[in-house]
N, C-alpha and C positions, 0 to 999 in steps of 0.2 A: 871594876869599871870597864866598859867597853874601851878597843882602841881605833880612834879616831884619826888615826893614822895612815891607816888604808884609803883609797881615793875611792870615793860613793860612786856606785853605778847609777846608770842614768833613772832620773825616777820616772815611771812608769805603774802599773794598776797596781802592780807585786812586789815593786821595790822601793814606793816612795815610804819611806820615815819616817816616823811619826814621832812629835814630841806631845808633852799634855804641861798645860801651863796653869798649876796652883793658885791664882789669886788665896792671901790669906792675912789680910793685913786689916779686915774688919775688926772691930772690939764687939761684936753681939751681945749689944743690950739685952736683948729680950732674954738672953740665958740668965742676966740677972748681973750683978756687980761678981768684978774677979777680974782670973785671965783673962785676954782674946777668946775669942769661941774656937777657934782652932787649934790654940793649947789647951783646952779642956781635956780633962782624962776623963776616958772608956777604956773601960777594964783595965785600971790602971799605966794607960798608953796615949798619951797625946792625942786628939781628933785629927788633925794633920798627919801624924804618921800614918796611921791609916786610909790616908785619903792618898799619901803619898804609895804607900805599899798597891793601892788599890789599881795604880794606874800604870807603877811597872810589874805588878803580876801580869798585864799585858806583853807577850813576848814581841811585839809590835812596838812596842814605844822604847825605843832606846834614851832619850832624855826626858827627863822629870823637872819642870821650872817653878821653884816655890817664890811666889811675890810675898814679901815679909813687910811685917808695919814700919814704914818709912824710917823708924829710929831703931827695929827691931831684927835686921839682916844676921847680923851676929850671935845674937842669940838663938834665932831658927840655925843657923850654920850649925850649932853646937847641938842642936835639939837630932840632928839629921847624922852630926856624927855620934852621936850616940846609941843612933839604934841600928838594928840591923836591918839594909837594905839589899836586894839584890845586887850582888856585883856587874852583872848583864848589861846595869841602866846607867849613865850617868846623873846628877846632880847640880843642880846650879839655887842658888838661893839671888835673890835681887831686893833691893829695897820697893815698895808700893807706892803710890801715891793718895790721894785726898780721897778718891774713888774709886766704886770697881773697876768702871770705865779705865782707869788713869792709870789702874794698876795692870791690868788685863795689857794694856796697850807697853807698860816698860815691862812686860814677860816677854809680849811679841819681842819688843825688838830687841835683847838681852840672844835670842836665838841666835846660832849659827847656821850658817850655808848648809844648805841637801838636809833639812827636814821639810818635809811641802805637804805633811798632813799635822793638822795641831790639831789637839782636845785642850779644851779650857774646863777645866771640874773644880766644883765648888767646895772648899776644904772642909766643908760642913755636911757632905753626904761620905763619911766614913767610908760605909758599909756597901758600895756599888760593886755588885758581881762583875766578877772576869768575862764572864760572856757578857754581857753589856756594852762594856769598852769598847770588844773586839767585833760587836755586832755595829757598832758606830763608826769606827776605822773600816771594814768593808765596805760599806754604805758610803764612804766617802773615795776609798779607791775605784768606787765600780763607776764614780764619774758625779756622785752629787756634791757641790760646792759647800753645803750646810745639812748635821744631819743634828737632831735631838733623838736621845730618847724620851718616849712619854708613854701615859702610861691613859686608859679610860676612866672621865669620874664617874665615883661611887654616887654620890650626892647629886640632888638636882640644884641647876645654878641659879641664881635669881640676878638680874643686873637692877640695881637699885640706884633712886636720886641720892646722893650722900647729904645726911644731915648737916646742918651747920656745928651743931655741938654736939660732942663726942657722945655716945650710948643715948642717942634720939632716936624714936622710931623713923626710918627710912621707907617711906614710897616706893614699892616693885612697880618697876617701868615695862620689865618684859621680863621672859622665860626661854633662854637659848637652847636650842635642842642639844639635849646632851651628846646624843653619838655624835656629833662633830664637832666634840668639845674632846682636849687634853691634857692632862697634867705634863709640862714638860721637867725634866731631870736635867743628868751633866750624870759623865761627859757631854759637853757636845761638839761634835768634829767639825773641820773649816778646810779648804783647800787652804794652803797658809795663803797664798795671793790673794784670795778672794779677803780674806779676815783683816790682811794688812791695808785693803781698799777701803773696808767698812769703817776701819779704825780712823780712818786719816780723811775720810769722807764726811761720816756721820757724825751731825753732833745734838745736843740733847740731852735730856736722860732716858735709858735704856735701861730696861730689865732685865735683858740677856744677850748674847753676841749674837744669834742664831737672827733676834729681831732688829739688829745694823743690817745686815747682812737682806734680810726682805728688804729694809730700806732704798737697799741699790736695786731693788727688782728684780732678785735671783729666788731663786725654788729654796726652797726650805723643805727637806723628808724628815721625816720621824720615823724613826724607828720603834720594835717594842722595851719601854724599859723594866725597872725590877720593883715590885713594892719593896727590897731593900736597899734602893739607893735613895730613900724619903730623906729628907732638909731637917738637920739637927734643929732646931731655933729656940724652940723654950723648952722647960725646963722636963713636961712631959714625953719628949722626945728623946731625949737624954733616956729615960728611963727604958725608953722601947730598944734604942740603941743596945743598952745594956744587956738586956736581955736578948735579943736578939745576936749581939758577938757569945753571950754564955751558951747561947744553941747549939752556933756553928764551932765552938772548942770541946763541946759534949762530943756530937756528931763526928766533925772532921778532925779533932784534934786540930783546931787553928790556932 
């Protein structure tokens, strides 16, 4: 565990801290009845812990905040000592609330003083490369309030009138030029001020923090992300996941 004991120097482009804040207290339907999706095993390991490992392999993030299912704090506590974690990072577990939103916002304020760059990462992208991370923390020290990674789509999009009942043919209303189209990911970085604005500002439902954040009419950058930080969600995902961590234990020994 770092020691927290020492007085933080002032934060500036090099020295501000970084924490990454877990939300993980969804139950993901769509992986099918069970666990949370976030206690789902890959390669016999937790989803979470690899999301948690994924964000202090970043030598930039000294604290890790995991949002747990509102009756579920102690449990994740137990999940976390369990495994091996870098000792570099600290640890904090908090109960969630009813939404992302709700939970996202009792991570923020669970923080302690002199962390002033947050990533918020989705317990369900396992597998996000270290250079990802740390391509989204300089993006946000070099001065931008919100950074995504994202990534270009493969596919062309079509924006359709949505049926009234479910598996209706839909009406193509229009075809958005793809190059200015992106898949966005997680992490994704915040000046903490700005996020703690957006939080207590913005209300609604919201897809991601990055879009609170446009809400108050601030820049929003993207970075490039990784086709291996893609969204666990069902159950064919799960499998690529799998394969994909058996790659990288061939490869790199991970």
């Amino acid at each position: 565990m770092s020691d927290d004991s020492r007085p933080s120097p002032p934060a500036g482009p090099s020295t501000a801290r970084t924490a990454a804040v877990i939300p993980a207290a969804g139950r993901g339907v769509r992986l099918g009845p069970g666990a949370p999706k976030a206690l789902r095993a890959l390669g016999g390991t937790p989803m979470l812990i690899h999301a948690v490992r994924a964000m202090a392999a970043s030598r930039a993030v000294s604290l890790v905040v995991v949002v747990a299912p509102p009756d579920g704090a102690a449990e994740v506590k137990t999940l976390l000592d369990a495994h091996a974690l870098p000792e570099r990072t600290d640890f904090l577990v908090v109960p969630g609330g009813r939404s992302r939103q709700e939970s996202v916002k009792l991570g923020l304020d669970a923080l302690p003083p002199g962390h002033d760059i947050v990533l918020v990462h989705d317990a369900a992208r396992p597998l996000v490369p270290v250079d990802t991370v740390d391509a989204v923390i300089e993006a946000v020290r070099d001065g931008a309030p919100a950074v995504v990674p994202a990534l270009p789509l493969a596919d062309t999009v079509k924006q359709v009138e949505p049926a009234g009942t479910p598996g209706e043919p839909e009406p193509v209303v229009a075809t958005p030029e793809r190059s200015l189209l992106r898949a966005v990911q997680t992490p994704q970085g915040f000046d903490r001020a700005t996020l703690v604005r957006a939080h207590e500002t913005v209300t609604g439902e919201v897809t991601d923090d990055a879009g609170m954040v446009e809400q108050l009419g601030l820049t929003v950058v993207a970075v490039p992300g990784h086709e291996e930080a893609f969204k666990v969600t069902r159950p064919l995902d799960l499998v690529l996941a799998e394969a994909v961590l058996a790659r990288r234990r061939l490869n790199d020994g991970f």
